[in-house]
MARSE-27322 format. One record per residue: residue in one letter; x negated, y, z of N, C-alpha, C in turn; residue number from 1; chain. Coordinates in steps of 0.2 Angstrom, whole numbers. Each point is the difference from the previous one (the first is absolute). Layout:
(gumi "A", (X, Y, Z), (X, Y, Z), (X, Y, Z), NUM, "A") ...
***
This chain:
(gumi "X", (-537, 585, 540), (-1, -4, -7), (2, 4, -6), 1, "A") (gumi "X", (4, 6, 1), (1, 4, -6), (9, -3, 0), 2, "A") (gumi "X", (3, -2, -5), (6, 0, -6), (-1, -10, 2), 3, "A") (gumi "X", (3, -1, 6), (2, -7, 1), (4, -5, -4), 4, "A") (gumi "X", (5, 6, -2), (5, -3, -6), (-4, -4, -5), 5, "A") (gumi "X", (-5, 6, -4), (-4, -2, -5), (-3, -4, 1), 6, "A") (gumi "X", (-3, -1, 6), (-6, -5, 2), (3, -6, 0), 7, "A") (gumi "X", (4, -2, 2), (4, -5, 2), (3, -2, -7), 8, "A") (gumi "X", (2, 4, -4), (1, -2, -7), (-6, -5, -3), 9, "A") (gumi "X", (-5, 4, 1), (-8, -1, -5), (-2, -6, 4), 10, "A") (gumi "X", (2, -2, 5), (-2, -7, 3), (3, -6, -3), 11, "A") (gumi "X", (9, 1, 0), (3, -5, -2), (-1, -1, -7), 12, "A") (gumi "X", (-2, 5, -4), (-2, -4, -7), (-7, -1, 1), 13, "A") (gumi "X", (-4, 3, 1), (-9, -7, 2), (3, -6, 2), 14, "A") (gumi "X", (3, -1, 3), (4, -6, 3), (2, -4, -4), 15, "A") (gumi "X", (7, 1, -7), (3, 0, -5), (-6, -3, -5), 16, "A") (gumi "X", (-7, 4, 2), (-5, -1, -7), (-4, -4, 2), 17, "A") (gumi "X", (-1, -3, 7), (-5, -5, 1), (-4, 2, 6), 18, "A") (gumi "X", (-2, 9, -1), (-6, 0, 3), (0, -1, 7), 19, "A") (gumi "X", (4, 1, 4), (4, -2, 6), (4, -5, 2), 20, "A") (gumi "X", (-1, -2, 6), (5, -5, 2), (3, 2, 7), 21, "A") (gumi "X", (6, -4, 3), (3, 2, 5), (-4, -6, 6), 22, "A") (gumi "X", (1, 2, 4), (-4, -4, 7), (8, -2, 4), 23, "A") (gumi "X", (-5, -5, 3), (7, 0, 7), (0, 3, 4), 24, "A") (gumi "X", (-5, 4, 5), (-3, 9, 4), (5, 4, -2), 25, "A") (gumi "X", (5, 0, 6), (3, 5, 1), (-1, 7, 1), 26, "A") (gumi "X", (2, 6, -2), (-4, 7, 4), (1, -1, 5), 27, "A") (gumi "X", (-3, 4, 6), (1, 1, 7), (4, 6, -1), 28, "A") (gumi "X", (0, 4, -5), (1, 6, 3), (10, -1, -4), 29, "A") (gumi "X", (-2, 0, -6), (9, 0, -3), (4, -6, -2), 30, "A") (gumi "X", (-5, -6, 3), (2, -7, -1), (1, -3, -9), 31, "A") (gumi "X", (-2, 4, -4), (-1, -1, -7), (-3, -7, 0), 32, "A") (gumi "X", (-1, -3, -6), (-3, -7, -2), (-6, 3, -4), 33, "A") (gumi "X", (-8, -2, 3), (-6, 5, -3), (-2, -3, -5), 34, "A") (gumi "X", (-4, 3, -5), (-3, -4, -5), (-8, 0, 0), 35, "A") (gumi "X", (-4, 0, -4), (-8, -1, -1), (0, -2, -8), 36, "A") (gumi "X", (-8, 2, -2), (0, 0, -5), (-2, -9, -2), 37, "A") (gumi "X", (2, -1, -6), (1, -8, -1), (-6, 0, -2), 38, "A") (gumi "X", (-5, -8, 4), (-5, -1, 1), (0, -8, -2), 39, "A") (gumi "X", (-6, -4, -2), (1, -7, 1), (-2, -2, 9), 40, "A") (gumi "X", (-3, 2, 3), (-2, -2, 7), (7, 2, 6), 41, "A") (gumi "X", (-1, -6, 4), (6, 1, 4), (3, 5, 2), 42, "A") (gumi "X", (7, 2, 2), (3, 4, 1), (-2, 1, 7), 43, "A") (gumi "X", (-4, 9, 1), (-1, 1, 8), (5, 6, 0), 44, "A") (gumi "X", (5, 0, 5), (6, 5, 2), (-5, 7, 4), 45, "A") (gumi "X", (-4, -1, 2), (-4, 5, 3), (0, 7, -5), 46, "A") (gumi "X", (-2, -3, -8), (-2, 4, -3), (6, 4, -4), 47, "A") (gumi "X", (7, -4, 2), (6, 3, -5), (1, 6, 3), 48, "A") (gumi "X", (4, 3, -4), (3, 7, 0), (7, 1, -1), 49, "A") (gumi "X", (5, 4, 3), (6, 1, 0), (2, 4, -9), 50, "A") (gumi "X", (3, 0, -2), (0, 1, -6), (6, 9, 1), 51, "A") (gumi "X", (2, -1, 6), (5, 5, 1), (-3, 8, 4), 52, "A") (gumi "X", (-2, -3, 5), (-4, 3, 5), (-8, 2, 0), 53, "A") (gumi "X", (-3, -5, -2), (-8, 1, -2), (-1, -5, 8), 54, "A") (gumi "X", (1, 0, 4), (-1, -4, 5), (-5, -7, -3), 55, "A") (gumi "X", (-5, 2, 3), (-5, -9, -1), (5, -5, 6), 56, "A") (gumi "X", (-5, -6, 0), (4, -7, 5), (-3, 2, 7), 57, "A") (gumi "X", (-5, 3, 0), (-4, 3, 5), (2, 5, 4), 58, "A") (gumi "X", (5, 5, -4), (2, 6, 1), (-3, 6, -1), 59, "A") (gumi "X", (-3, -1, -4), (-5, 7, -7), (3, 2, -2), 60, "A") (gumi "X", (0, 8, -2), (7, 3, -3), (-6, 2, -6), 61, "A") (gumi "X", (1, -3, -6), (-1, 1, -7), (-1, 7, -2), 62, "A") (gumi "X", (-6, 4, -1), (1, 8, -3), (-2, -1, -7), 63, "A") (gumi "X", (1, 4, -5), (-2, 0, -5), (-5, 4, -2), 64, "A") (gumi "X", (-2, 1, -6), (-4, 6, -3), (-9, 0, 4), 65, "A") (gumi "X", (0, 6, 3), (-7, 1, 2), (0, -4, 7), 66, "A") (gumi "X", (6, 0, 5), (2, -5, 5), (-2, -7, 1), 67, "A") (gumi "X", (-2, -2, -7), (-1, -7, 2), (-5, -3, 5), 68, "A") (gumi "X", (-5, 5, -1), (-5, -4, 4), (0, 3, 10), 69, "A") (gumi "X", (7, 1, -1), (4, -2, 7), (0, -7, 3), 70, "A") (gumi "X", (3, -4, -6), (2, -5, 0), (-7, -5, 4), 71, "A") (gumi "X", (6, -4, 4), (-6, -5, 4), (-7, -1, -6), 72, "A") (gumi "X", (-5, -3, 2), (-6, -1, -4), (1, -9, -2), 73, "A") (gumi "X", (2, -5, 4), (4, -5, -1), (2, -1, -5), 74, "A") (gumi "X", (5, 2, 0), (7, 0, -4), (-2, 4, -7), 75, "A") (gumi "X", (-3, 4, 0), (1, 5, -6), (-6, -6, -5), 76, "A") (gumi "X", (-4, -2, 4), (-6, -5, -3), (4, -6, -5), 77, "A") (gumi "X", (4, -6, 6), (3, -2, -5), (6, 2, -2), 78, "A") (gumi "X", (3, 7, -1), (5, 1, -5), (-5, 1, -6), 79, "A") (gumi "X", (-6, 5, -2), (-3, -1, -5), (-1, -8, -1), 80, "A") (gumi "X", (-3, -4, 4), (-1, -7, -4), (5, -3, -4), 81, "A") (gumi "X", (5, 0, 4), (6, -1, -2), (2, 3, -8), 82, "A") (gumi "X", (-1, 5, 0), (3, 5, -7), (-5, -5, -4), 83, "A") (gumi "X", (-7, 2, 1), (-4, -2, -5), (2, -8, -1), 84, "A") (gumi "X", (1, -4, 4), (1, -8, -3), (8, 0, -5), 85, "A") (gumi "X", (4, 6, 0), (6, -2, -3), (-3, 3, -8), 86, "A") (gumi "X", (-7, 5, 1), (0, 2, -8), (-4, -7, -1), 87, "A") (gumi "X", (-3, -3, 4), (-3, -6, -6), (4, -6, 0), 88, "A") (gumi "X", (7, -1, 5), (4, -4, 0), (5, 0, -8), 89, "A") (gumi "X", (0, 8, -4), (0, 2, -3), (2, 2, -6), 90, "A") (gumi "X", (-7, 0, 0), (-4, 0, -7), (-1, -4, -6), 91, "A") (gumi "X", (1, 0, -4), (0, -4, -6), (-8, 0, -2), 92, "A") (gumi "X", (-4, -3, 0), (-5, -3, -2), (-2, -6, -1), 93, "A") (gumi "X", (-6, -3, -1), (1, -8, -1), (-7, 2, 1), 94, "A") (gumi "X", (-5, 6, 4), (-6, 1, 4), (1, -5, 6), 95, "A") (gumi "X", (-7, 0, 1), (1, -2, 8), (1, 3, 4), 96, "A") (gumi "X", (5, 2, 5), (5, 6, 4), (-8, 2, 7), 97, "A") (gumi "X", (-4, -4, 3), (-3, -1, 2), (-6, 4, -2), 98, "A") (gumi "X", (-2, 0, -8), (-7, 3, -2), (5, 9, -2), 99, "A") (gumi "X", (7, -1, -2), (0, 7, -5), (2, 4, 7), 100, "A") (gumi "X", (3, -2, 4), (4, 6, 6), (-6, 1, 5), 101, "A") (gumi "X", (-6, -5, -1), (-4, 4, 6), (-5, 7, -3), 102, "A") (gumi "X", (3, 0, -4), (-4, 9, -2), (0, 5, 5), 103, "A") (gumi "X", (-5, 3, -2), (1, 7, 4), (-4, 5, -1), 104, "A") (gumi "X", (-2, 5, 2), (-2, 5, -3), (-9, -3, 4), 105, "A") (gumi "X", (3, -1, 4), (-7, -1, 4), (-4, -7, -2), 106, "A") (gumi "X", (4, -4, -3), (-6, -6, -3), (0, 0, -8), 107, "A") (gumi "X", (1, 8, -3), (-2, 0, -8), (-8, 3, 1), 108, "A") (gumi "X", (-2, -4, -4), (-7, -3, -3), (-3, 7, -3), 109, "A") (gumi "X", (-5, 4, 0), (0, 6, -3), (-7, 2, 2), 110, "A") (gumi "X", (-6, -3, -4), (-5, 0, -1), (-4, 7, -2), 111, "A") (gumi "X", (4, 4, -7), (-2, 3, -3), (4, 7, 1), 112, "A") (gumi "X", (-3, 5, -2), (3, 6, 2), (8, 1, -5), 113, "A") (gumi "X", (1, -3, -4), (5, -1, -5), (5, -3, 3), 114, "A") (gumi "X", (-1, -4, 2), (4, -5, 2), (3, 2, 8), 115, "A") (gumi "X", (-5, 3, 4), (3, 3, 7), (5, 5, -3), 116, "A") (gumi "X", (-3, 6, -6), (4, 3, -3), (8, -2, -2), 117, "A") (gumi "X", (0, -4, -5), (7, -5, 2), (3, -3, 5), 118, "A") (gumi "X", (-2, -2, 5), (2, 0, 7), (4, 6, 1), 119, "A") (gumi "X", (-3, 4, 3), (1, 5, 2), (6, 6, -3), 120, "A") (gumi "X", (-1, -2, -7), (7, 2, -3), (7, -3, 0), 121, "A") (gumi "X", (0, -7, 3), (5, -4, 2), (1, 1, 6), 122, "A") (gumi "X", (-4, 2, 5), (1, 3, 4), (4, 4, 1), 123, "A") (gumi "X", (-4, 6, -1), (6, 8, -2), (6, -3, -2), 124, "A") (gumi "X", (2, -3, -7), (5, -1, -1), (6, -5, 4), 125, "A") (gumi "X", (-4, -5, 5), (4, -3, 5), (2, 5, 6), 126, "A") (gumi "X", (-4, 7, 1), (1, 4, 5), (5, 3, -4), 127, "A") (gumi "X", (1, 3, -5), (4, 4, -5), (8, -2, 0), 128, "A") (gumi "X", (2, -8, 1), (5, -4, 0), (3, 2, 7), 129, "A") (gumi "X", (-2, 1, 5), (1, 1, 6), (7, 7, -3), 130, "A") (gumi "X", (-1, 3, -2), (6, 7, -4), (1, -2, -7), 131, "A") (gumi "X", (-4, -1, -6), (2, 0, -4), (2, -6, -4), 132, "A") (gumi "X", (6, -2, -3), (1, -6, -4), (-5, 1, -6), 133, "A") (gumi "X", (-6, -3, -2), (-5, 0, -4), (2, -8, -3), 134, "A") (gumi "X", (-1, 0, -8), (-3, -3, -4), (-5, -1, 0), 135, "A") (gumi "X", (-4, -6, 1), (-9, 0, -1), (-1, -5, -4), 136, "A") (gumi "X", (-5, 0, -4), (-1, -7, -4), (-7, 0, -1), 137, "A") (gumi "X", (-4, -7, 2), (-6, -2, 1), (0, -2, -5), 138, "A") (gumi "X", (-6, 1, -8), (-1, -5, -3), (-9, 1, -2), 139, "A") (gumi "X", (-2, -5, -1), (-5, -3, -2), (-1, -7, 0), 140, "A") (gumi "X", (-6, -3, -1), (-2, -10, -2), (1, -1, 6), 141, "A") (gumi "X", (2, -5, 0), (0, -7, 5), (-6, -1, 5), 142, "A") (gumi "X", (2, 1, 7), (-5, -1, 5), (-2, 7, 3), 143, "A") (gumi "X", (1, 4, -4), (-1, 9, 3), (3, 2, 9), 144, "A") (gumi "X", (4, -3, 1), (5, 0, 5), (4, 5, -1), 145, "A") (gumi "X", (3, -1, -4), (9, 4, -2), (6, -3, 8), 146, "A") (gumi "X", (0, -5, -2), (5, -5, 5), (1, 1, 5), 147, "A") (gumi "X", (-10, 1, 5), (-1, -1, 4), (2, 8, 4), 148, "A") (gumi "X", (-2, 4, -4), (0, 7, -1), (9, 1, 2), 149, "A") (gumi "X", (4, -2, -4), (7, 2, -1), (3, -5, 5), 150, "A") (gumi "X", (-1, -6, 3), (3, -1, 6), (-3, 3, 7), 151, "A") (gumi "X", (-9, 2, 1), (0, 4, 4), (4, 9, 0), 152, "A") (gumi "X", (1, 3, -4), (6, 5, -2), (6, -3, 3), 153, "A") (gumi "X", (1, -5, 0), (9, -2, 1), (-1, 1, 7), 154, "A") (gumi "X", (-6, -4, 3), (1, -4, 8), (-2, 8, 3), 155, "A") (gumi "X", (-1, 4, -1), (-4, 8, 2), (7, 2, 1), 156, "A") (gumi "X", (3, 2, -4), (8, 2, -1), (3, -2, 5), 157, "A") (gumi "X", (1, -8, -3), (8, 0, 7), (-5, -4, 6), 158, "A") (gumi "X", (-6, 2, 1), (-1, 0, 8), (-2, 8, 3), 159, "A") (gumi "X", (2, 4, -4), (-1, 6, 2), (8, 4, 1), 160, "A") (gumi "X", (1, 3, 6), (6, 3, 1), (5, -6, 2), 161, "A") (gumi "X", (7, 0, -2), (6, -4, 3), (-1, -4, -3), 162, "A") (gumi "X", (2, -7, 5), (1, -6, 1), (3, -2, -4), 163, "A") (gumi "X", (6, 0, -5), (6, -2, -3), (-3, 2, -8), 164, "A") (gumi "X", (-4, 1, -1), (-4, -1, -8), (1, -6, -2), 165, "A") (gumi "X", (-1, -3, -8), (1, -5, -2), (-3, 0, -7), 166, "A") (gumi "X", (-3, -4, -3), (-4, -1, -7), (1, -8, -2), 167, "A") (gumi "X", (-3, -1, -7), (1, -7, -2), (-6, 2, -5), 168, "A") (gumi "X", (-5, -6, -2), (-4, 0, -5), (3, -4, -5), 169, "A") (gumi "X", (-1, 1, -7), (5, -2, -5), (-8, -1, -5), 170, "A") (gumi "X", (-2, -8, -1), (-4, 1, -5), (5, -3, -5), 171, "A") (gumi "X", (-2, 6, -8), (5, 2, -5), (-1, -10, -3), 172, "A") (gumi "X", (-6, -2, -1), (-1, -5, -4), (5, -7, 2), 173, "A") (gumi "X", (-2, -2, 7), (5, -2, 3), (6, 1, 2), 174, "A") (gumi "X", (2, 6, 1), (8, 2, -2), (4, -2, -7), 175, "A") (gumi "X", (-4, 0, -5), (2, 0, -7), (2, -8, 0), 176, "A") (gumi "X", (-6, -3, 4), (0, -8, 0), (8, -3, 2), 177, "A") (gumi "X", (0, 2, 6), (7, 0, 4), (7, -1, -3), 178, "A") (gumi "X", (-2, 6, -3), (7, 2, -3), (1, -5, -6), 179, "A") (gumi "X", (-6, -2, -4), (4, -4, -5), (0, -7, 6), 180, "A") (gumi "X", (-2, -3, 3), (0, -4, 1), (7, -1, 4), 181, "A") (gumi "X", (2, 5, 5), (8, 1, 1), (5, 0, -5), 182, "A") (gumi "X", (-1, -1, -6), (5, -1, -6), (1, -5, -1), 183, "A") (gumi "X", (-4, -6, 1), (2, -7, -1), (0, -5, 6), 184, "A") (gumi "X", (0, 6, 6), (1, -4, 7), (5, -3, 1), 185, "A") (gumi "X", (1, -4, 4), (8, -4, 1), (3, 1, 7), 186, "A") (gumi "X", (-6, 0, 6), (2, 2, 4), (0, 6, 4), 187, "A") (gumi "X", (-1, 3, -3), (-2, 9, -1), (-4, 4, 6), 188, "A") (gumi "X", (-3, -3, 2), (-3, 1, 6), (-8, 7, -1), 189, "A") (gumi "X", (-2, -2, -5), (-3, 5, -4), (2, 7, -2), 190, "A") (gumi "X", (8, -1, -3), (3, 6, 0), (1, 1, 7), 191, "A") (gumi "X", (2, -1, 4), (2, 3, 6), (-7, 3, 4), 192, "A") (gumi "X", (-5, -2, 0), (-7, 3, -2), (-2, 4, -4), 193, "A") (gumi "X", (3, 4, -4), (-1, 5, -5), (4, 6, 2), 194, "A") (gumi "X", (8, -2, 3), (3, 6, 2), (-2, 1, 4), 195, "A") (gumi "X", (-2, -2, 6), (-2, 1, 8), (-6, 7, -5), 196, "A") (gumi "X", (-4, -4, -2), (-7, 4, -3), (3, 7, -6), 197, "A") (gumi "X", (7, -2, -3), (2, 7, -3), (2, 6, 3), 198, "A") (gumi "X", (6, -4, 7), (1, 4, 5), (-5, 5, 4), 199, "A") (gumi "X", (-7, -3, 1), (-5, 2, 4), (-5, 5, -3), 200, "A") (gumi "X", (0, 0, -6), (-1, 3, -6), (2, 7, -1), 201, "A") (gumi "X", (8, 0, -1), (2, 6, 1), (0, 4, 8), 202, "A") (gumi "X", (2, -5, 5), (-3, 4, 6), (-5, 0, 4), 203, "A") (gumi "X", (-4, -1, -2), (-6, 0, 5), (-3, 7, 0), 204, "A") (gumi "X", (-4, 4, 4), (-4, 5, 1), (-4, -2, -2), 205, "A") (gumi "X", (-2, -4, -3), (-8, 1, -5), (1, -7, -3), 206, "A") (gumi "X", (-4, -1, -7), (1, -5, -4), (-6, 0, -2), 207, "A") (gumi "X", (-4, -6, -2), (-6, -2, -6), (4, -4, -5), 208, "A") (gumi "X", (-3, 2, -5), (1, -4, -5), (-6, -2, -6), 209, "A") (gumi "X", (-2, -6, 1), (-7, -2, 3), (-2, -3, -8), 210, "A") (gumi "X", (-4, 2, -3), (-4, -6, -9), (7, 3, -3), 211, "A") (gumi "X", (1, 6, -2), (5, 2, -5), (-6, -1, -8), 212, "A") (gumi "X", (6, -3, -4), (-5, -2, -7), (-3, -8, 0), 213, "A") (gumi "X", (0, -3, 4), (-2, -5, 1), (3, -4, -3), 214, "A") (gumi "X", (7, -1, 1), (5, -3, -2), (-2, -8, -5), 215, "A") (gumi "X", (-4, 4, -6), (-3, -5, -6), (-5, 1, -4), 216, "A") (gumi "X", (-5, 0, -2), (-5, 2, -3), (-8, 3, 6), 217, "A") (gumi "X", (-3, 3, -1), (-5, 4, 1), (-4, 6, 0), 218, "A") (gumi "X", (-3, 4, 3), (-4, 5, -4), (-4, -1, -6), 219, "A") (gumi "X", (-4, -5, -2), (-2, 1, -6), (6, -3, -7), 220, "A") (gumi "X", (6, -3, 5), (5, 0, -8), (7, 1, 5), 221, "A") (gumi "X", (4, 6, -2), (5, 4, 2), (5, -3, -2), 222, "A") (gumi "X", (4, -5, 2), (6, -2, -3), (7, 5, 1), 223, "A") (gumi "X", (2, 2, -5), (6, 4, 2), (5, -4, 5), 224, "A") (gumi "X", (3, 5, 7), (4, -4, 3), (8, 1, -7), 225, "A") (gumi "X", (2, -6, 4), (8, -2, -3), (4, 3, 2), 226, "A") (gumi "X", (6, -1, -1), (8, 5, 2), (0, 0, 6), 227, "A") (gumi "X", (-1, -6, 3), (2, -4, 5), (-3, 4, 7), 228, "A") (gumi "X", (-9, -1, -1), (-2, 3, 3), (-2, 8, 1), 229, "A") (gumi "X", (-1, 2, -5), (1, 6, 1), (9, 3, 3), 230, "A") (gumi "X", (5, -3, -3), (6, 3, 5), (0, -1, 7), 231, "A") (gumi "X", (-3, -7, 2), (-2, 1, 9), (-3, 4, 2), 232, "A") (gumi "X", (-7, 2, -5), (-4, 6, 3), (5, 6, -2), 233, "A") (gumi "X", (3, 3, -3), (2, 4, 1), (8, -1, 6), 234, "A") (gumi "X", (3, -4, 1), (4, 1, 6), (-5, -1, 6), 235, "A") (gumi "X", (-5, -1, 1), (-5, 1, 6), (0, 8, -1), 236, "A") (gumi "X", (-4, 3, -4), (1, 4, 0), (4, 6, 4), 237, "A") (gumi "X", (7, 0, -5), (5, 2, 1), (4, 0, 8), 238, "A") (gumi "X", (-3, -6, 3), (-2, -2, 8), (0, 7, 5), 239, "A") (gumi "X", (-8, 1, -3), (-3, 1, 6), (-1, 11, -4), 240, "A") (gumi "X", (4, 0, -5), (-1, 7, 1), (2, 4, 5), 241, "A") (gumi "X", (-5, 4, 0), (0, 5, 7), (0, -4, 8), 242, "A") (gumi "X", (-3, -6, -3), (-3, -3, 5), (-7, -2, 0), 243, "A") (gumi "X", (-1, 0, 7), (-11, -4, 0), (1, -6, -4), 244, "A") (gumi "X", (-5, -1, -5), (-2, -4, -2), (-8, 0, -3), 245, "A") (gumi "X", (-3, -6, 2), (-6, -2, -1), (-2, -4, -6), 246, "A") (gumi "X", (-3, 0, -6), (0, -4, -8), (-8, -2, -1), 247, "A") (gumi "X", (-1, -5, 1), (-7, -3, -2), (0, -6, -7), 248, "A") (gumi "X", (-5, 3, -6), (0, -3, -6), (-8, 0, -1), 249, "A") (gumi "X", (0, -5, -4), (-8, 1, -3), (0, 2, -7), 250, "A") (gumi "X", (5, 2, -2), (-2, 5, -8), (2, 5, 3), 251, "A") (gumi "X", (-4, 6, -5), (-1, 7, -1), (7, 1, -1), 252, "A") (gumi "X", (0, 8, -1), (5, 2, -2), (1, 0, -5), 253, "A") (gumi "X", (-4, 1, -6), (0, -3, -8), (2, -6, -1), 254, "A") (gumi "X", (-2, -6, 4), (2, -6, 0), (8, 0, 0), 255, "A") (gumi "X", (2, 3, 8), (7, -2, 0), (3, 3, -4), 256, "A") (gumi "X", (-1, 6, -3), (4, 2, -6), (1, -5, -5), 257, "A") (gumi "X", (-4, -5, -1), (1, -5, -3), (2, -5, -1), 258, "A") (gumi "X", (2, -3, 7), (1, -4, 1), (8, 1, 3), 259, "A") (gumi "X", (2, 5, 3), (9, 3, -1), (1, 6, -4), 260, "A") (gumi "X", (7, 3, -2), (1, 2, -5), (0, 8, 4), 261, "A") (gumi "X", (2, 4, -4), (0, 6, 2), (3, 4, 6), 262, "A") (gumi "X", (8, -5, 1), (3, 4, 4), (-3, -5, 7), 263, "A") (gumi "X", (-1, -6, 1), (-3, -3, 4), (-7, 4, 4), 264, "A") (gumi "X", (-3, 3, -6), (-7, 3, 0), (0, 7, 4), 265, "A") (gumi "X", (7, 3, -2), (1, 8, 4), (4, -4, 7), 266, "A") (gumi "X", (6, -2, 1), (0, -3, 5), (-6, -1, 5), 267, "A") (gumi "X", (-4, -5, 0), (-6, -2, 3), (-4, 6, 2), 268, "A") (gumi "X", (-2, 4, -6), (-4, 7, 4), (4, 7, 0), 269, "A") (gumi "X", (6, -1, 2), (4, 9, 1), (-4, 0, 7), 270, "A") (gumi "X", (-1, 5, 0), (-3, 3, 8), (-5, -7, 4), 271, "A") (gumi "X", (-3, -4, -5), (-5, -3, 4), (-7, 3, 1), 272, "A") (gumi "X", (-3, -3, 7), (-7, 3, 0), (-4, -7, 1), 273, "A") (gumi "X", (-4, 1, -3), (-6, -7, 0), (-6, 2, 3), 274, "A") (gumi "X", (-2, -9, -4), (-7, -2, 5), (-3, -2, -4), 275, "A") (gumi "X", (-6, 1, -4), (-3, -4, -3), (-4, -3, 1), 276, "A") (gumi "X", (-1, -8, 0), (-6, -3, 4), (-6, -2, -6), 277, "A") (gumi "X", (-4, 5, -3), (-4, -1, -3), (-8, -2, 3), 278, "A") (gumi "X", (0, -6, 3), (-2, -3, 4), (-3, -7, 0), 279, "A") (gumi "X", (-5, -3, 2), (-2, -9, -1), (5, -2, 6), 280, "A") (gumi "X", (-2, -7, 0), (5, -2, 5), (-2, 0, 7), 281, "A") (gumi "X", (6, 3, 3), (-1, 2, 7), (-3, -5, 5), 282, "A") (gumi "X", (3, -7, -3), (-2, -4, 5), (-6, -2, 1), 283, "A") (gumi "X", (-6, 1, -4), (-5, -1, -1), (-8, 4, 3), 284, "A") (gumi "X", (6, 5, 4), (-3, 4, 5), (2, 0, 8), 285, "A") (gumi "X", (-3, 5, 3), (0, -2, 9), (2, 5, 2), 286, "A") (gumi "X", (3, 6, -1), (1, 5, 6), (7, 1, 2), 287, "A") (gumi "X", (1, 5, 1), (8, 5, 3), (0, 4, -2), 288, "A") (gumi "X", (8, 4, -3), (3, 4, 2), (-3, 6, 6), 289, "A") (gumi "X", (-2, 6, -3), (2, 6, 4), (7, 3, 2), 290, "A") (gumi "X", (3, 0, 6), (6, 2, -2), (-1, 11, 5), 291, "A") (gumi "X", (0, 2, -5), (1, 7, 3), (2, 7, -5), 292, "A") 
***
């Protein structure tokens, strides 16, 4: 398994952060106490994993890297489920978890040759994330399939390669909500729900950060954002540098210049690559994604 020291570190804080939980499933092999990733569906011990050893409840020895698809086909199956239900167990949204996580590259809508063309550019840059920590930021109107487009990238990612991947989708509009709304909470439960999602923030291998600019106002009238907001977006920001990060807005780059200030504006696009979706709305067509 490589640096067990390390590994066994990087567990007990997923653990610390939520994303994991401990089982009663002993190891067979070095009698540790195993864990699995935190899920809402019952706890099956089949599926946990020794956190010291890599030993599954089976007696799977966990490989990493290009090795994975050693791993039993069972287990490796819902280990990805598992992963994926802790990103939308998650996520900060107030979507329907149900319409926005079942994206994929293979049900984006892509009628015209433009649009397969944007497909296939999220593509590449979902294959691109596999090695490079890339900035990407999808912006165009409402309905293009930015969303659809940047949670298919996510789910591409951490089901590609090792197991122990982790992401959160953060829609910005709804974060903003939160937080003031954690100001005047009593029983803080809300806040306790923002750190779990700040901590996740800063560590997760890929992050969306979903309707940047949306906050207040419009495309046809650009409300400048406030202190308040703008300083969130800029500690998100400051998050995720030199880390993946996925950005979906529906104003231009013009717009958003507008709508935050300057350093917020060089922040957002340092080393960013986009996507423009100069497009009708996606939903009102019928095809797929080319993926090649």
């Amino acid at each position: 398994m490589g640096n067990l020291t390390s590994q066994a570190v990087m567990i007990a804080n997923l653990i610390r952060q939520g994303i994991l939980e401990e089982v009663e499933t002993i190891c067979p092999e070095c009698k540790s106490q195993m864990v699995r990733h935190v899920t809402d569906e019952p706890i099956q011990g089949n599926y946990a994993v020794c956190p010291n050893c890599g030993v599954t409840a089976d007696g799977l020895k966990i490989k990493h890297g290009a090795d994975i698809e050693s791993i039993d086909g069972q287990y490796q199956v819902q280990l990805q489920k598992q992963m994926w239900q802790g990103v939308i167990k998650n996520s900060i949204t107030l979507g329907n978890p149900n319409i926005i996580f079942s994206k994929r590259f293979d049900n984006f809508i892509a009628e015209t040759d433009k649009t397969k063309e944007i497909g296939n550019q999220a593509y590449i840059f979902a294959e691109r994330m596999r090695k490079e920590a890339l900035h990407v930021i999808l912006t165009g109107a409402t309905g293009t399939g930015k969303t659809h487009l940047a949670v298919a990238m996510m789910y591409k990612y951490l089901m590609d390669g090792e197991a122990n991947k982790h992401g959160i989708l953060v829609n910005f509009s709804d974060y903003v909500a939160l937080k003031k709304l954690a100001m005047n909470e009593i029983n803080g439960e809300t806040q306790r729900l923002l750190i779990r999602a700040d901590k996740l923030v800063q560590k997760s291998d890929i992050v969306i950060l979903d309707d940047i600019g949306a906050e207040r106002g419009g495309i046809k009238e650009i409300v400048p954002a406030t202190d308040f907001e703008t300083g969130l977006l800029l500690q998100f920001m400051n998050a995720r540098e030199g880390k993946r990060l996925v950005m979906t807005s529906n104003l231009t780059s013009e717009q958003l210049d507008k709508k935050y200030d300057r350093r917020t504006n060089s922040r957002i696009m340092f080393h960013i690559q986009g996507i423009e979706f100069n497009i009708p709305d996606y939903r009102e067509t019928t095809s797929g994604v080319t993926q090649s």
